[in-house]
C-alpha positions in Angstrom: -4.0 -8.8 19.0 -4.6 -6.6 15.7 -5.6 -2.9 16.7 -9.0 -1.8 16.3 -8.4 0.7 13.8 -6.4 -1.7 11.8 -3.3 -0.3 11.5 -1.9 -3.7 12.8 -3.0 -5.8 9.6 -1.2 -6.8 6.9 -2.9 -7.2 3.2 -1.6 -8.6 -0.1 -4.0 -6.5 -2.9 -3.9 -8.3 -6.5 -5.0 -6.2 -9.4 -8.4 -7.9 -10.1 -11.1 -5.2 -10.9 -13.5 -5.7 -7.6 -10.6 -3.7 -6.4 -12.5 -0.8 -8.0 -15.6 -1.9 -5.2 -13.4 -0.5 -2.3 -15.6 2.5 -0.9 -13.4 5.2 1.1 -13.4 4.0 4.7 -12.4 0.3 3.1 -9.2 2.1 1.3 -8.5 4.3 4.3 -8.3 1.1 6.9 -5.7 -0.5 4.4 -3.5 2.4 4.1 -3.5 2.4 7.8 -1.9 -1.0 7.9 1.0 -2.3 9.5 2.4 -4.0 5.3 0.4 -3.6 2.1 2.0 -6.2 -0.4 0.6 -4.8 -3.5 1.2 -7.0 -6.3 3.2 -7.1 -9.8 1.9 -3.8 -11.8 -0.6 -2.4 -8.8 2.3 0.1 -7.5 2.4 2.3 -10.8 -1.6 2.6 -10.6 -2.0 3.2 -7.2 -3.8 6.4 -7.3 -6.7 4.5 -9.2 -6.8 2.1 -6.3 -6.6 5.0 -3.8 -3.8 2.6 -1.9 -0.3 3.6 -1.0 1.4 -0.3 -0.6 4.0 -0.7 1.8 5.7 -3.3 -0.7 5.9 -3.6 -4.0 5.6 -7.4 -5.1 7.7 -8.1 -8.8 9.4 -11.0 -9.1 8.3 -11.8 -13.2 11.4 -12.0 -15.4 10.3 -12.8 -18.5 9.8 -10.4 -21.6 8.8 -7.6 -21.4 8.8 -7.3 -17.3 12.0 -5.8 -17.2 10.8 -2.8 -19.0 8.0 -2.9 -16.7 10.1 -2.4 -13.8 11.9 0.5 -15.4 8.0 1.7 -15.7 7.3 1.5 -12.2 10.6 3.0 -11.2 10.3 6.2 -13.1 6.6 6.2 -11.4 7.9 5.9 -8.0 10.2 8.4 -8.5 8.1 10.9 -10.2 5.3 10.3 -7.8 7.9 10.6 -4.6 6.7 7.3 -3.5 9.5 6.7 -0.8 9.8 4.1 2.3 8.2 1.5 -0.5 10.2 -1.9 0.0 10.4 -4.0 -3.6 10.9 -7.6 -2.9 12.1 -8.7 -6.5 13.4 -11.8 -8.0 16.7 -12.6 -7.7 17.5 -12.5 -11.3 17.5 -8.2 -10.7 19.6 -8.3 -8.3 22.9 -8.0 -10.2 21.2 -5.2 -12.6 20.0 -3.6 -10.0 23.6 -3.2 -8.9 25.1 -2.1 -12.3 22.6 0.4 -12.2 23.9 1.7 -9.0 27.2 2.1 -10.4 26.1 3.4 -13.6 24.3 6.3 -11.6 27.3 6.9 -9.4 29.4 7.2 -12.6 26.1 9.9 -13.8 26.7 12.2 -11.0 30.1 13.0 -12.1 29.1 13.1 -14.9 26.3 15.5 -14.5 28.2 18.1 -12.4 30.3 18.0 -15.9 26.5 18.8 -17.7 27.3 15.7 -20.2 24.0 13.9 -18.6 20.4 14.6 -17.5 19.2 14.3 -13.7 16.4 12.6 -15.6 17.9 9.9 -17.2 19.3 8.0 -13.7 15.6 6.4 -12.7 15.9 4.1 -15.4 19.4 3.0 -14.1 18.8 3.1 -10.5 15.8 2.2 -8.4 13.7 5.1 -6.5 15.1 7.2 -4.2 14.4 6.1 -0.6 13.1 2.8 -1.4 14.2 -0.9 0.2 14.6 -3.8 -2.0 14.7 -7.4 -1.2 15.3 -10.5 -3.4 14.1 -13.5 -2.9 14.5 -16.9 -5.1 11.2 -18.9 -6.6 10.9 -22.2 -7.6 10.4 -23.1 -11.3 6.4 -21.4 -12.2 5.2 -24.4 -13.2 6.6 -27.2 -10.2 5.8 -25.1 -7.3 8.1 -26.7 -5.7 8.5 -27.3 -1.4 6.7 -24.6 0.7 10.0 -22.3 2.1 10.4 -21.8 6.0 13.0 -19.7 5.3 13.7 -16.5 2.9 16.9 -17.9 2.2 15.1 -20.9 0.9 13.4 -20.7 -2.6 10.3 -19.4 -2.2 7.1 -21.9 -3.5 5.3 -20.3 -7.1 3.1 -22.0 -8.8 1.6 -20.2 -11.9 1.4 -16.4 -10.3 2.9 -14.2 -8.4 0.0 -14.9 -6.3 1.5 -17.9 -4.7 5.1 -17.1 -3.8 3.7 -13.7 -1.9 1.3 -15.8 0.3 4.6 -18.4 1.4 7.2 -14.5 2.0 4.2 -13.4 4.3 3.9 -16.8 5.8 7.4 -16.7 7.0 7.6 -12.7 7.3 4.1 -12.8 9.6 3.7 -16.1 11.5 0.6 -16.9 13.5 -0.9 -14.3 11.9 -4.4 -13.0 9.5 -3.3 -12.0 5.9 -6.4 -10.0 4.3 -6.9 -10.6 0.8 -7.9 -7.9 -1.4 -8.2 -8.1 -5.7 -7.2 -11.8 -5.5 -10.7 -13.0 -7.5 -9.0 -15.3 -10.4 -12.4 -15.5 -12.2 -12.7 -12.2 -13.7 -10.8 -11.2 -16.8 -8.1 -7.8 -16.9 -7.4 -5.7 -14.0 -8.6 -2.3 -12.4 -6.2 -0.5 -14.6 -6.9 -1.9 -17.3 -8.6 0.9 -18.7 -5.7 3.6 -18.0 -2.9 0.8 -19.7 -4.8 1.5 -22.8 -4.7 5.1 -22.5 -1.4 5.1 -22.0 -0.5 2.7 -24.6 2.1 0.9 -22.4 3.5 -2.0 -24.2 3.1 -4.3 -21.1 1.3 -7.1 -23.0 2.7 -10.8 -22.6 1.4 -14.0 -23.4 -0.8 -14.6 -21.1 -2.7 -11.8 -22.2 -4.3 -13.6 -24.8 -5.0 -16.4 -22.7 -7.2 -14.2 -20.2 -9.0 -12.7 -23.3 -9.9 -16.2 -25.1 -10.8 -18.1 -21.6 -12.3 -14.6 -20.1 -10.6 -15.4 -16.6 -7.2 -15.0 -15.0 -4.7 -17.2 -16.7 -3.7 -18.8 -13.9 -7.3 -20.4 -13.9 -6.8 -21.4 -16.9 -5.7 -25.6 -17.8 -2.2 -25.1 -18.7 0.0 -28.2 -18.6 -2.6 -30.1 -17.3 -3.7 -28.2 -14.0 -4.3 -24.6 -13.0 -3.9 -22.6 -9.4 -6.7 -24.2 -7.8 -5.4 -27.8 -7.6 -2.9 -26.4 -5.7 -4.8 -24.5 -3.2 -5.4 -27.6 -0.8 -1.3 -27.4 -0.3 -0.7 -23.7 0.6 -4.1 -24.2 3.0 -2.2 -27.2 4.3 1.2 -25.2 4.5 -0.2 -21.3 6.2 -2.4 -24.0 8.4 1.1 -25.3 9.6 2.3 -21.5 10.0 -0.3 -20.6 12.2 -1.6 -18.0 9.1 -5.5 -17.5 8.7 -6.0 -16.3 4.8 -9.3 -14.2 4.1 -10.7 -12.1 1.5 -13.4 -9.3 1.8 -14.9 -10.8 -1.9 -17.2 -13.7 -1.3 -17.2 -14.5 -4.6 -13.2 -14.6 -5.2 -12.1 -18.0 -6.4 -10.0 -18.1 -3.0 -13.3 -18.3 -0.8 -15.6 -20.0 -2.9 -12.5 -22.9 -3.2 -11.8 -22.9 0.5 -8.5 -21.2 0.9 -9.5 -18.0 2.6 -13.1 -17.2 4.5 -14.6 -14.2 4.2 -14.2 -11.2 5.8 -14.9 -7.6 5.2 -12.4 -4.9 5.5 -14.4 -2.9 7.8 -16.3 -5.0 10.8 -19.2 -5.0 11.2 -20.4 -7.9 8.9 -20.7 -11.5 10.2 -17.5 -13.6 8.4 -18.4 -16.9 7.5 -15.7 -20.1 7.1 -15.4 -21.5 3.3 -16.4 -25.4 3.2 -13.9 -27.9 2.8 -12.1 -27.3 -0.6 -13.7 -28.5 -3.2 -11.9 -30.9 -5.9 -11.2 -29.7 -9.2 -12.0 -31.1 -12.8 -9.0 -31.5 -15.1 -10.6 -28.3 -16.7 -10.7 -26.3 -14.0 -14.4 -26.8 -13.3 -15.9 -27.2 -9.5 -18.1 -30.1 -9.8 
């Protein structure tokens, strides 16, 4: 049974900008919880969320998330952002580990003054932090639904999707809170600071989510988008004993069936989605 002040929950926050709706008492009850999964670039703006995650979700590879990462290390460190566990991909594994050795090399090096104590946070992950690596299956297959972590984990299309199947098998039998997961709503709650700061975080789906004004991952790419696969994951957190809900009605996840709504703080009547609606080859709901 979850506690009443909800520091048994668990949450996995998305970077969609009704995260900027969250009143006080809402952002206090989440950092109270039990695991925060907070996903790919919501760790390094944190502080705009008013959310301290638990986990830090990044398991992109592609150009330029590995500078990313670096990013969100020197945050962490410079922010003192300890006991955070990253669950990564396993391609960062083996860099992860040369960076370990590279910084072992540094301290010698530094008690000889021939190196900064500032340059090891780019080589090294953050002091006092976990990692984990887990394996996807290709982005645009999905792939089976893992019952194990040392199974591939199922991804179709975002990151989304492969964090829902880890707390599946991490949290069995139990509720998994949505939070910033719309996929209907262009940028993120940051977006406004990632100008400021002119980080050179851009990728290709950037341009998607400005031309179609939604998520990219709503967006018809190779004939289908995240929605015609939502019917599976229900099916496969169904199987787990996991009940999915989101305190946005109008997230993409509720009005499509996968979750039900649910506010953060009780005290408003949840309501169960309708079955899940089919999907038009262009994403539309009929």
């Amino acid at each position: 049974m979850e506690r009443t002040d909800g520091s048994g929950e668990i949450y996995l926050v998305g970077c969609s900008r009704s995260v900027l709706d969250l009143n006080q008492e809402e952002r206090d009850r989440i950092n109270r919880a039990r695991c925060v999964v907070g996903l790919n670039k919501f760790v390094y703006f944190n502080k705009i969320a008013g959310i301290v995650p638990t986990h830090a979700w990044f398991t992109d590879d592609h150009p330029p998330s590995p500078r990313i990462l670096k990013d969100i290390f020197t945050y962490c460190h410079r922010e003192h952002l300890r006991r955070l566990t990253f669950v990564l991909s396993t391609g960062y594994e083996r860099s992860l580990r040369v960076g370990a050795l590279r910084y072992n090399l540094a301290r010698v090096r530094r008690r000889l003054r021939l190196r900064r104590r500032k340059d090891w946070p780019l080589l090294h992950g953050p002091a006092g932090c976990r990692f984990e690596f887990v394996a996807r299956h290709d982005w645009l297959e999905g792939g089976p639904w893992a019952t194990s972590l040392d199974e591939p984990l199922y991804s179709f299309r975002t990151a989304f999707t492969s964090a829902l199947n880890y707390l599946a098998i991490r949290y069995p039998g139990s509720t998994i809170r949505l939070v910033g997961t719309d996929f209907n709503t262009p940028g993120y709650f940051f977006e406004e600071e990632m100008r400021r700061q002119a980080l050179p975080w851009d990728d290709w789906t950037a341009a998607m989510q400005i031309e179609h004004g939604t998520h990219s991952a709503a967006v018809t790419y190779d004939g289908a988008t995240v929605f015609d696969k939502f019917p599976y994951i229900r099916e496969q957190l169904d199987r787990a004993g996991v009940r999915l809900t989101c305190n946005n009605p109008d997230s993409e996840a509720v009005l499509r069936g996968l979750a039900s709504f649910s506010p953060i703080v009780p005290g408003v009547e949840a309501w169960e989605p309708m079955a899940i609606q089919p999907v038009r080859p262009n994403g539309a709901r009929p």
